[in-house]
N, C-alpha and C positions, 0 to 999 in steps of 0.2 A: 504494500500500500504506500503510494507517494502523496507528499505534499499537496494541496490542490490551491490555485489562487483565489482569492474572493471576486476579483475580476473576470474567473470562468464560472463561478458557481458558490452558491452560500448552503449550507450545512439546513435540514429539516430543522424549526423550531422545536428546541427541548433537545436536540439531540447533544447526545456527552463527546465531544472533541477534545482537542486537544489544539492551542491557536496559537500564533506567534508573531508577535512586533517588534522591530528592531528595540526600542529602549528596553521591555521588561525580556522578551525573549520566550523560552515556550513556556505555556502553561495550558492546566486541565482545564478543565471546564464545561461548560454549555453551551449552545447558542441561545438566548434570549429572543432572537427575531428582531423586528426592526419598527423602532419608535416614532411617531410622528416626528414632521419636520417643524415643529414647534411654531406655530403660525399662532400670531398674540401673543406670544410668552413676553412679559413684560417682569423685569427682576426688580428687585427690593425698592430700588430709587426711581422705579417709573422708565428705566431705559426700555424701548423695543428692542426686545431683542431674539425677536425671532428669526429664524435662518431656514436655508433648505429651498421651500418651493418655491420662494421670493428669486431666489439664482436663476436665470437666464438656463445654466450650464453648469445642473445640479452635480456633482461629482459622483452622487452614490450609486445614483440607478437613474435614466432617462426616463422624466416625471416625478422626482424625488418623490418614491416611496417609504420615507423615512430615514433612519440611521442606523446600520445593523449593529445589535449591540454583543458581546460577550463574557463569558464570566464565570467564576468560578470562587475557591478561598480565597484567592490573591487582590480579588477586587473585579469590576467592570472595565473594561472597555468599548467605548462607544466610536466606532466609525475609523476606529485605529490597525485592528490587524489585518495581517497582508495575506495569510497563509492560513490553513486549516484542514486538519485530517482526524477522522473517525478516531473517537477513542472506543479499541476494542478489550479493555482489562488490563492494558501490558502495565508490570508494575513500574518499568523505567520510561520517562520521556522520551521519546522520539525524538533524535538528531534537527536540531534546526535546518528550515528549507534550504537549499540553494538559488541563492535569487542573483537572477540574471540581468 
């Protein structure tokens, strides 16, 4: 089983993976699925600050269908990692991608 990009294809919601981004690197986890693109979100002080389907040239998905998020012990990441493969039980991490 290899590496697969998020750019070819995203993992079933719920399903148990294993994800990796260059700052934290791999980790277990889940996929969560993918969050709205926060249209109104307005924070503490009254900023807009919604993002996503406001972009011309959403980056996530043409028609920004939200932000895929993932996660596990370690924490979330939202819209961050690059790579992800099927967690099938192994007890040791899977060797980080080879990114070209």
């Amino acid at each position: 089983m290899s590496w697969i990009s998020v750019k070819d294809k995203y993992p079933e919601e719920g399903e148990g993976v294993w994800y990796y981004f260059e700052h934290t690197g791999v980790s277990r986890g889940e996929y969560y699925g993918r969050e709205g693109c926060y249209e109104g979100y307005v924070d503490g002080d009254g900023n807009d600050m919604s993002m996503g389907c406001k972009l011309p040239d959403c980056g996530y998905i043409k028609g920004c269908k939200g932000i895929p998020y993932f996660g596990g012990e370690r924490g979330f990441l939202g819209g961050d990692v690059t790579h992800w493969i099927k967690d099938t039980g192994q007890e040791e991490a899977p060797e980080r991608p080879e990114i070209i």
